[in-house]
N, C-alpha and C positions, 0 to 999 in steps of 0.2 A: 660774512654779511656786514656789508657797511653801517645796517642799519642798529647792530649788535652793539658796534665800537660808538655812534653815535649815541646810543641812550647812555653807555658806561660816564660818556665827558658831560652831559646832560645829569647824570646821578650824580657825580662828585660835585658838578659849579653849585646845582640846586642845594643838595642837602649841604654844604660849608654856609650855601649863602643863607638857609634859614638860623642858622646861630650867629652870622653877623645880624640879620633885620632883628633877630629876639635881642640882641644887645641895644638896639636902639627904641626896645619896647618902653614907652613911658610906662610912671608908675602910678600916675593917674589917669584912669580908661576915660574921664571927662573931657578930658584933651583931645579935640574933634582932630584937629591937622596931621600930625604925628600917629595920631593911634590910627588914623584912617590908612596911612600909607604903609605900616607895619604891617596891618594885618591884609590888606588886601594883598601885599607882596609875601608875605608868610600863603594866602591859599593858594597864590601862583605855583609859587615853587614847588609847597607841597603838590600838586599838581601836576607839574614837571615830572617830582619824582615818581607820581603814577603811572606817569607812561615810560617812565625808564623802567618800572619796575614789572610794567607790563611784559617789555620787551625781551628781560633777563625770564618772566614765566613763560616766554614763548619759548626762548631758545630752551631752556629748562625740560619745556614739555608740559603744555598747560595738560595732558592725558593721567599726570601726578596728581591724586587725589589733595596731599600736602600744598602742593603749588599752587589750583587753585580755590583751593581753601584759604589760603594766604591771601590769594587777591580777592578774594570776596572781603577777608578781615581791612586790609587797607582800604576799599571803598569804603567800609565803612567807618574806618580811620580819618579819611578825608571827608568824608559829612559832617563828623562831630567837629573837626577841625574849623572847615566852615563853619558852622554854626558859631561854634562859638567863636572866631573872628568878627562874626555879621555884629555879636550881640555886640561885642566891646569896642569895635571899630568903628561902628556906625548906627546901632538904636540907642546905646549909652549915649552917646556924645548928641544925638536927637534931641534927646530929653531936655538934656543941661539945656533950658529956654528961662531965662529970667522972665520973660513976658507971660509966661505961661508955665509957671514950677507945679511939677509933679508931687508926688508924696514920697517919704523916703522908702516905705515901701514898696514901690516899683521900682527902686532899683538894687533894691533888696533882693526882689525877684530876677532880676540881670543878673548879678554877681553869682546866683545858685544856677539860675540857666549857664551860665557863661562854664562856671565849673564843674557843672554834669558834662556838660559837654565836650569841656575841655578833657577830663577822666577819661571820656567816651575814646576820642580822640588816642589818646596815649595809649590805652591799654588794649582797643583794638589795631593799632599799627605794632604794640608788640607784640599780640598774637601774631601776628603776619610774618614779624620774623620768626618768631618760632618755629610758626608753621615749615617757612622754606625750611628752615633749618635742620627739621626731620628729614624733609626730600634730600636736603645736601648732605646727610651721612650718608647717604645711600649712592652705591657707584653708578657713576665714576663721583665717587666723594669728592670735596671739598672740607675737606675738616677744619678748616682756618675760620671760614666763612661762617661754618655750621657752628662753630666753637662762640665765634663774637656774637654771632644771632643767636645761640640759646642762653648767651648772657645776658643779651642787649630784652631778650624776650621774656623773661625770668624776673631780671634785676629791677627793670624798671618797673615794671605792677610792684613787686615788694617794695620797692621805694616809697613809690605814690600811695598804696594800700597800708601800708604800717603807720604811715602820717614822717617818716623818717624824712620826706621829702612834701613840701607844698609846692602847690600850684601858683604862688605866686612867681613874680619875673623871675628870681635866680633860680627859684625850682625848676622853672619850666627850660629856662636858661641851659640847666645840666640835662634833666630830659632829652628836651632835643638832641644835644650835643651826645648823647649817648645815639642816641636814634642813627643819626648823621653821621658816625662811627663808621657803625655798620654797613649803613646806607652807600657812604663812598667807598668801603673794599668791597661791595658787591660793584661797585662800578669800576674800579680799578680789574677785577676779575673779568668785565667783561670787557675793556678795554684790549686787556691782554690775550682776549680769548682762552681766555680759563674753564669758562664755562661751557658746560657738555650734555649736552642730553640724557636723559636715561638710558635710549641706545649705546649711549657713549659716541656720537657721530660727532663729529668736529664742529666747533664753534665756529662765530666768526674770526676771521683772522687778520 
């Protein structure tokens, strides 16, 4: 199936290109021009990779409990992502109105929205690898895949949850880049038609 090989090249462009746009994340979220085109291209992609990842749960076998359990977790990985893109990309940068100044605590309240959100974000897109990653020990395994996803799904909540790793840019910087990891040898797999159904029926090729 063409349409197999086309999400795999769509999962590798997408998830590289979220840790290049996170490198060009300003450090201050006041910054209306910059932060607005970061994050609007960070929910694109992430995006992107929804429907690539769609694609690998179809050929997969969305009938895997694991699979989609998975894609229910990334929907909901990609909400919080949004969100919190919306808050720092563009009601932040709203505010900043010298005509019209706010109080510091309302964006007091952004920063704590911004980073539930963002948490939201991370630790439900690592359940998601997790979750595949149950389905992919199971035959016809992939244990390369299953191996990087139960660490990319594991690791990162320990990171974020211990405080070992912040949310701010180079946290999130590594984050992702963990994510994106994973994210491209699951696309590389289906490029190559690696991936198999749980009948075991042959991929796209």
């Amino acid at each position: 199936m063409e349409t197999s090989r086309t999400a795999g090249y769509i999962l590798c462009a997408a998830a590289l290109a979220t840790v290049i746009a996170m490198g060009f994340h300003p450090s201050d979220a006041h910054t209306p021009g910059t932060g607005a085109a970061v994050h609007s291209s960070m929910i694109f992609l992430l995006t992107l990779m929804g429907w690539g990842f769609l694609q690998f749960a179809t050929v997969r076998g969305l009938s895997s409990g694991w699979i989609s359990a998975g894609l229910i977790a990334y929907a909901l990985s990609l909400f919080g992502h949004i969100e919190a893109g919306t808050i720092n990309g563009f009601v932040v940068p709203a505010l900043v109105n010298p005509a019209a100044p706010v109080g510091h605590d309302i964006f007091r309240f952004a920063w704590h929205a911004n980073q539930a959100f963002a948490k939201l974000g991370m630790i439900s897109g690592s359940a998601a690898y997790l979750l595949w990653s149950v389905d992919l020990w199971r035959p016809p395994a992939q244990r390369l895949l299953a191996l990087a996803g139960t660490a990319v799904g594991i690791g990162v909540p320990l990171l974020l949850l211990s405080g070992a790793v912040r949310l701010d840019v180079h946290g999130a910087l590594l984050l992702y880049g963990l994510q994106a990891l994973s994210a491209v040898m699951v696309g590389v797999a289906l490029i190559g038609g690696k991936i198999q159904g749980s009948g075991g029926a042959a991929t796209a090729s």
